[in-house]
C-alpha positions, 0 to 999 in steps of 0.5 A, spaced: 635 752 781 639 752 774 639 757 768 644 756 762 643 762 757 647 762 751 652 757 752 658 757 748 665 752 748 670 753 743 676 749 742 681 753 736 676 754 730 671 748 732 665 750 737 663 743 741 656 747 745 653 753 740 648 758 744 645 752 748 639 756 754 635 751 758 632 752 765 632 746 771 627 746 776 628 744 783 625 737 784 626 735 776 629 730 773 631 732 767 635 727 761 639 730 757 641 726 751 644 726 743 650 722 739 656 722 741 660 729 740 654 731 740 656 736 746 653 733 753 660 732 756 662 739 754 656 741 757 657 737 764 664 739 764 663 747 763 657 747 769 661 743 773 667 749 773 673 743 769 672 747 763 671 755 762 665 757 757 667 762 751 660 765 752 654 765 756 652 765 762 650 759 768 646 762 774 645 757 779 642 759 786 641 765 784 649 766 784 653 766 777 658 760 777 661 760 770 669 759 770 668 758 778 673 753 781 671 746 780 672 745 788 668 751 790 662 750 785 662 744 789 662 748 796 656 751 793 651 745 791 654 741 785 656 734 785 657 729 779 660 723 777 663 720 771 662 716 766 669 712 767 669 711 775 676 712 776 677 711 785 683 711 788 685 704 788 689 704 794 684 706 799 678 702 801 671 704 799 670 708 805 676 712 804 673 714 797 666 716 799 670 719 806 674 723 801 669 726 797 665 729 803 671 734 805 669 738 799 662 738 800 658 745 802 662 748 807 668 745 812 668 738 813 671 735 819 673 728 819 667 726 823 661 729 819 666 726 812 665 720 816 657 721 817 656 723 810 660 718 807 656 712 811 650 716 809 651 715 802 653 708 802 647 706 805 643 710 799 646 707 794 646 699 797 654 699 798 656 696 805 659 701 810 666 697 811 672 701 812 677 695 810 672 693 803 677 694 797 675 697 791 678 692 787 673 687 789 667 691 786 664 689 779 661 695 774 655 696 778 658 696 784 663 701 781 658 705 779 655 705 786 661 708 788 662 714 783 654 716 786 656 715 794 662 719 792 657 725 789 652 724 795 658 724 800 659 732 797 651 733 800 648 736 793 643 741 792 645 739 784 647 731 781 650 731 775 649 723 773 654 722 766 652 715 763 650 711 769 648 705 766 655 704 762 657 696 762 651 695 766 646 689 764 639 691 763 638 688 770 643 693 772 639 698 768 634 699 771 636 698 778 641 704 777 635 708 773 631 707 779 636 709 784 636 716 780 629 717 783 629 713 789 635 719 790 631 725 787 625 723 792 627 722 798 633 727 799 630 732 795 635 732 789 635 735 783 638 731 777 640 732 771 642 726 767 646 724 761 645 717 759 645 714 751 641 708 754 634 711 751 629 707 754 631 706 761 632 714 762 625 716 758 621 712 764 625 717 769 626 722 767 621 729 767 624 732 761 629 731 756 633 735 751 636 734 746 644 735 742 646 735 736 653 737 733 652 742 740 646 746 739 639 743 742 635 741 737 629 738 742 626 739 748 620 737 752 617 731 756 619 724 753 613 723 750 613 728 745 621 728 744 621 721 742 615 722 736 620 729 735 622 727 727 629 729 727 630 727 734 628 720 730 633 721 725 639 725 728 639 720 735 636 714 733 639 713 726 636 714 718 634 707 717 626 708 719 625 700 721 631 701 727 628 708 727 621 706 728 622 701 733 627 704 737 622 710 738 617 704 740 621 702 745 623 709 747 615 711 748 613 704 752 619 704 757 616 713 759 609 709 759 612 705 764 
C-alpha cells in the first residue's frame, strides 16, 4: 500500500530524516518507534503532505504524493490524528467529527459527512450527541475524539501519533485495542507512532525503529526488542532499566 524510498527532510544544516525506505502492507499494522527527535513526527508530517520532503520518494496506491496538499492527500486515503488533540471548542463533538468527513475521499455532501460521522463515533465509543461539548471530555475521550475524526475522513491509511499520551494503563490498553478493533474490522491499515513500548509491541505486526533520523531497526517486536542497539538507543544505557523495560516489552507481544 505504501513505499517510502530515500526519504530525507532537512531544515537549514540539520537533517531530521536522513535516507529512511520502508514499505507498509495493506491489512498490517505497523509500530514506529524512537526517542524524542528521533524524526517519527517529521515523517508523519512529510507522508501526510504538512511538510515537503528535501529527497525522496513516497508511492502510496500506486500514485506519487510527496509534496501533495494535505487536503488532497486526504482525498486519496490518508487520515491521521495528532498527539495533541486540538477540536474546535466551539462546536459540539458531532460537529468535530462531521467536519472531518468534508475532506474524506471524494465530495462529501452534508448527509454522507453526517452518516460517516455517526459511524465513526460509534467505532470509537463516543455517543452520537449532536448538542455534547467537547469540553466535557477527559483525555481519553479527547483521544477518541481525534480518531472519530480520522475515521470520519474514510481512510485506506490511518496514521495514529501517540494515542496513548496521558491515558492511564487502563486507558492504554483500551485504546491499544481500538487500533486492532479498527484494522479488523474496517480493513484499515495502520501506522502507529507511540513511545509507550509495551502496549504498542502486543499490537502491532512490525516495528521500525528511529534514531537521530535514520532507521536503525526493523522486523517483528520480538526480534526488535532483543535488537542491541535498539536496548541501548531507546531504552536507555543502564543495562538493569534497559533489561527489564526489554522484559516487559517482549511479554506485553506475547500477550
Amino acid at each position: 500500500m505504501l513505499t517510502v524510498n530515500g526519504l530525507v527532510k532537512r531544515f537549514g544544516g540539520f537533517t531530521a530524516v536522513n535516507n529512511v525506505s520502508f514499505r507498509v502492507e495493506q491489512g498490517e499494522i505497523l509500530g514506529l518507534i524512537g526517542p524524542n527527535g528521533s524524526g517519527k513526527s517529521t515523517i508523519f508530517n512529510m507522508l501526510s503532505g504538512t511538510l515537503v520532503p528535501t529527497a525522496g520518494a513516497i508511492e502510496f496506491d500506486g500514485a506519487e504524493i510527496a509534496g501533495v496538499a494535505p487536503h488532497r492527500i486526504i482525498n486519496r486515503g490518508i487520515g491521521r490524528t495528532f498527539q495533541i488533540p486540538r477540536p474546535f471548542h466551539r462546536l459540539s463533538i458531532f460537529e468535530n467529527v462531521v467536519l472531518a468527513g468534508y475532506y474524506g475521499q471524494g465530495s462529501h455532501s452534508r448527509a454522507k459527512a453526517e452518516e460517516a460521522a455517526e459511524k465513526a463515533l460509534h467505532m470509537v465509543g463516543l455517543p452520537v450527541d449532536r448538542h455534547a461539548m467537547v469540553d466535557g471530555l477527559g483525555a481519553a475521550g479527547l483521544k477518541k475524539l481525534e480518531l472519530a475524526k480520522a475515521l470520519a475522513t474514510g481512510p485506506k491509511l490511518l496514521l495514529a501519533d501517540e494515542s496513548l499520551g496521558g491515558l492511564d494503563e487502563k486507558e492504554m490498553d483500551a485504546a491499544a485495542d481500538m487500533l486492532r478493533k479498527i484494522r479488523d474490522e474496517l480493513g484499515i491499515t495502520i501506522i502507529w507512532v507511540e513511545h509507550i513500548m509495551g502496549v504498542l509491541m502486543r499490537v502491532v505486526d512490525r516495528v521500525m525503529v528511529l534514531d537521530h533520523g535514520e532507521k536503525i531497526s526493523e522486523g517483528l517486536p520480538s526480534a526488535v526488542v532483543s535488537d542491541p542497539r535498539v536496548i541501548e538507543v531507546y531504552l536507555g544505557t543502564d543495562a538493569d532499566s534497559s533489561q527489564a523495560a526489554a522484559g516487559e516489552a517482549r511479554r506485553r507481544a506475547g500477550d
